[in-house]
MDAnalysis code that builds the backbone (N, CA, C; Angstrom):
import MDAnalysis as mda
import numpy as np

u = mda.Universe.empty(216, n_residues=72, atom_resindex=np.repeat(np.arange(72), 3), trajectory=True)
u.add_TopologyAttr("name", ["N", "CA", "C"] * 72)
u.add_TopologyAttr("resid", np.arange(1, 73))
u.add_TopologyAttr("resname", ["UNK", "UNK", "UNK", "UNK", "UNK", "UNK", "UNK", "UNK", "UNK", "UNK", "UNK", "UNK", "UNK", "UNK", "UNK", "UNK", "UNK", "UNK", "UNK", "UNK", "UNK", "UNK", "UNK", "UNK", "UNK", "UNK", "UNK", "UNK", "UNK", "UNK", "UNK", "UNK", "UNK", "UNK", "UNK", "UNK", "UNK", "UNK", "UNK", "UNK", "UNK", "UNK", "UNK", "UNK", "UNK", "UNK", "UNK", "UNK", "UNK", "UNK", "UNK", "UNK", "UNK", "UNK", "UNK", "UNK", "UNK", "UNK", "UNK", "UNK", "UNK", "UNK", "UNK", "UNK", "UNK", "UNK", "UNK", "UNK", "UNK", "UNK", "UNK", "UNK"])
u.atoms.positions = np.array([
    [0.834, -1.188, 0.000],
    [0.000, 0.000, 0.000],
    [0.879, 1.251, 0.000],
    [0.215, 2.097, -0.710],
    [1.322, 3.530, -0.678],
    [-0.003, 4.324, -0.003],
    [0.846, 5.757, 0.517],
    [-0.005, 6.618, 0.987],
    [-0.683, 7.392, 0.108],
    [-2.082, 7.635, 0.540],
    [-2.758, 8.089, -0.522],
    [-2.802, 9.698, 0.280],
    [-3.271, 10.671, -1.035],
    [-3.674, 12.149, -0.709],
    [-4.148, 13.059, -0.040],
    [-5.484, 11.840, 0.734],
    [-6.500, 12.303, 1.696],
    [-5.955, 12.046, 2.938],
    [-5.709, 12.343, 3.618],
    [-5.508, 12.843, 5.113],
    [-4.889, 11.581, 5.462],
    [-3.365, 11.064, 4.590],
    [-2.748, 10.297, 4.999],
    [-3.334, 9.065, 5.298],
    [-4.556, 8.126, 4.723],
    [-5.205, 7.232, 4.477],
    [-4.304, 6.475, 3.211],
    [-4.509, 5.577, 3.667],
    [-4.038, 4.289, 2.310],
    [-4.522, 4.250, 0.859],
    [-4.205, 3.850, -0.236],
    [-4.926, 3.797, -1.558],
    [-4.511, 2.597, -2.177],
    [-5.421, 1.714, -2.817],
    [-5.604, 0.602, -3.613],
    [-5.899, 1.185, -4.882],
    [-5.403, 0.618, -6.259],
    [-5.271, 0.407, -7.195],
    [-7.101, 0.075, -7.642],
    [-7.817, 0.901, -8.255],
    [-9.064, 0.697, -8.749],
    [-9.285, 0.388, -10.027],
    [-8.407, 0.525, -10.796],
    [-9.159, 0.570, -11.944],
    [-7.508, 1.184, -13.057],
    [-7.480, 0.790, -14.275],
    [-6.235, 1.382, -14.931],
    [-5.726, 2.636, -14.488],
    [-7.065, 3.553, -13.997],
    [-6.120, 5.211, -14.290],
    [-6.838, 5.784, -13.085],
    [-7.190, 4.890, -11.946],
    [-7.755, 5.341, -10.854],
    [-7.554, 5.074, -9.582],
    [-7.032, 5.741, -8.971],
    [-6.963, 4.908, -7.250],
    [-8.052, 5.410, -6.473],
    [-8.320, 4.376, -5.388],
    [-9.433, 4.329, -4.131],
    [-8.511, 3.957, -2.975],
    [-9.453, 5.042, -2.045],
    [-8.570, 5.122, -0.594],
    [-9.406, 4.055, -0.306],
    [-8.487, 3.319, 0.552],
    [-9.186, 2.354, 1.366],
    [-10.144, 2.345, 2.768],
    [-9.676, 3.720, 3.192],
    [-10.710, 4.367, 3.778],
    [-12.034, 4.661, 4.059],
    [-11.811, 5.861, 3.192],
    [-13.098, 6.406, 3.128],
    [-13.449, 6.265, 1.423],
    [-13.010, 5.579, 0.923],
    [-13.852, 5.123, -0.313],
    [-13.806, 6.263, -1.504],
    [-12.859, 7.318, -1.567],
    [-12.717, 8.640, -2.498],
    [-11.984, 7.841, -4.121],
    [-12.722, 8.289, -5.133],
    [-11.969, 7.698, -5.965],
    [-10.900, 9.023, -6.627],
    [-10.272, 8.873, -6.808],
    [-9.315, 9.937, -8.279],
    [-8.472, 9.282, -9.147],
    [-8.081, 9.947, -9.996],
    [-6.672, 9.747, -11.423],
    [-5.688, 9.470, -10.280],
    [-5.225, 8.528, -11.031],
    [-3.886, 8.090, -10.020],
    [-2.951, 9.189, -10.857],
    [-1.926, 9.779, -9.859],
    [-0.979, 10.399, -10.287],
    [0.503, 9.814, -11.021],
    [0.427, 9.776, -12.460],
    [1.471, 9.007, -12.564],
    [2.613, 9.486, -13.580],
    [3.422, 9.345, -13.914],
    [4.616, 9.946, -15.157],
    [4.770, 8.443, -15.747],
    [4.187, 7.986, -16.571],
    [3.792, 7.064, -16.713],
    [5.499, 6.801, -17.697],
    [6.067, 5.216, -17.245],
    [7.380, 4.895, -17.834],
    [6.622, 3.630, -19.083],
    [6.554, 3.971, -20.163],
    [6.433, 2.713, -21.006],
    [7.012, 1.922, -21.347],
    [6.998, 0.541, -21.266],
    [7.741, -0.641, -21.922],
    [6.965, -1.950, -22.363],
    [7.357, -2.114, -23.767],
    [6.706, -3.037, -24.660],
    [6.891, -4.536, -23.962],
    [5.624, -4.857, -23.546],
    [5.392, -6.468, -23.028],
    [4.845, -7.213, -23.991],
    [4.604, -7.291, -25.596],
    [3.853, -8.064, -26.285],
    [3.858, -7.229, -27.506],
    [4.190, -7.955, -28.460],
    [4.296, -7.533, -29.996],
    [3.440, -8.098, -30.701],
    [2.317, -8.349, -31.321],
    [1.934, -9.312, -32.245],
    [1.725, -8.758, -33.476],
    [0.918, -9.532, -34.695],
    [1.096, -8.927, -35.957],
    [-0.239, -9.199, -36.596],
    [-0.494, -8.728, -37.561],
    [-1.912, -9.249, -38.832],
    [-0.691, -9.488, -39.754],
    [-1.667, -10.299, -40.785],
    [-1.135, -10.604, -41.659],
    [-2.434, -11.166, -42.731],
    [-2.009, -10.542, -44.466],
    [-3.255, -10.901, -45.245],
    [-1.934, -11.382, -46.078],
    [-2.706, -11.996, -46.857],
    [-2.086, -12.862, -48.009],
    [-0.885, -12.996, -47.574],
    [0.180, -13.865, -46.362],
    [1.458, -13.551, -46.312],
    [2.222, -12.398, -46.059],
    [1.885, -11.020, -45.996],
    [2.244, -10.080, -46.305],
    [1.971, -9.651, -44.567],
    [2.321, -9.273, -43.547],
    [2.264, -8.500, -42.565],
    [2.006, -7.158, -43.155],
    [0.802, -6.650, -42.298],
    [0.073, -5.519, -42.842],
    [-0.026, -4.305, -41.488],
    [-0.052, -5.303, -40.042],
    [-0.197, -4.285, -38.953],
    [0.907, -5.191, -37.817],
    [1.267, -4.341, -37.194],
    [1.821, -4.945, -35.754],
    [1.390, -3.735, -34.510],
    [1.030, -4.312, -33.437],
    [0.276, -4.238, -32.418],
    [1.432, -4.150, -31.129],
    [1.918, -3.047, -30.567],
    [2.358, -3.348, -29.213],
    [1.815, -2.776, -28.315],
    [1.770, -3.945, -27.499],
    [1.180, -4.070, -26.128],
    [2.703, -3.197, -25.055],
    [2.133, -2.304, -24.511],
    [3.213, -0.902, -23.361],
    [2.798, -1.592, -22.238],
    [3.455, -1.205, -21.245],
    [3.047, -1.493, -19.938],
    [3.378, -0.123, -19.360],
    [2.794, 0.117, -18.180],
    [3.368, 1.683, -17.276],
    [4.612, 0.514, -16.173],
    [5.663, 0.855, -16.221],
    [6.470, -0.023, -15.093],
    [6.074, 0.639, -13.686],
    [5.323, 2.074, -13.508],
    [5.129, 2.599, -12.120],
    [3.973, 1.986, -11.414],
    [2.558, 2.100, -12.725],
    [1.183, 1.937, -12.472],
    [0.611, 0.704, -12.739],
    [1.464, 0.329, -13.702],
    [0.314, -0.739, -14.254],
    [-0.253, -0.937, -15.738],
    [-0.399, 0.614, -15.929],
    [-1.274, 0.850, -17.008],
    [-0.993, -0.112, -18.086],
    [-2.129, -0.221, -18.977],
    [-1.997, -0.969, -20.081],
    [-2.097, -0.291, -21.527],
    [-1.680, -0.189, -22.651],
    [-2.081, 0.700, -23.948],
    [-1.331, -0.833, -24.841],
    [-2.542, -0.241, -26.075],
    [-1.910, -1.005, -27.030],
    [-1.714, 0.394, -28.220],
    [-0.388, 0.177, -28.821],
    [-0.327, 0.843, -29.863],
    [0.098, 0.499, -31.170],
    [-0.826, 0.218, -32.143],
    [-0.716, -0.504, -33.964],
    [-0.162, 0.624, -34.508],
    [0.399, 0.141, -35.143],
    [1.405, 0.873, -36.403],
    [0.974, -0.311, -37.888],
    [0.398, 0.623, -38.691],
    [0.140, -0.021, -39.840],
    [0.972, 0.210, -41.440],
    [0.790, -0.558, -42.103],
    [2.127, -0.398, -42.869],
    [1.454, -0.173, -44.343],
])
């Protein structure tokens, strides 16, 4: 548990881009500088030909998840 904002109460992880005090139940945007790093690459492919690839980021602070395609 890290300390959360509100009057030095605890915060759990709610949701991708949200923390909840364990408290008193306040939700907000988790505060983050979010560090990205690629956990998962995959690809399309039509006739043989790779057409899109897909990476899967991770936040190494939060958690967060994004996927970002690059199409060709």
């Amino acid at each position: 548990m890290l300390k959360c904002l509100f009057k030095g109460h605890s915060f759990a992880r709610f949701d991708q881009d949200r923390i909840k005090c364990t408290r008193c139940g306040k939700v907000k945007l988790m505060p983050c500088n979010h560090k990205w790093k690629v956990i998962h690459i995959s690809t399309a492919q039509e006739s043989g030909i790779i057409s899109e690839i897909v990476y899967t980021q991770s936040c190494s602070l939060c958690g967060a998840i994004k996927k970002k395609p690059v199409n060709f």
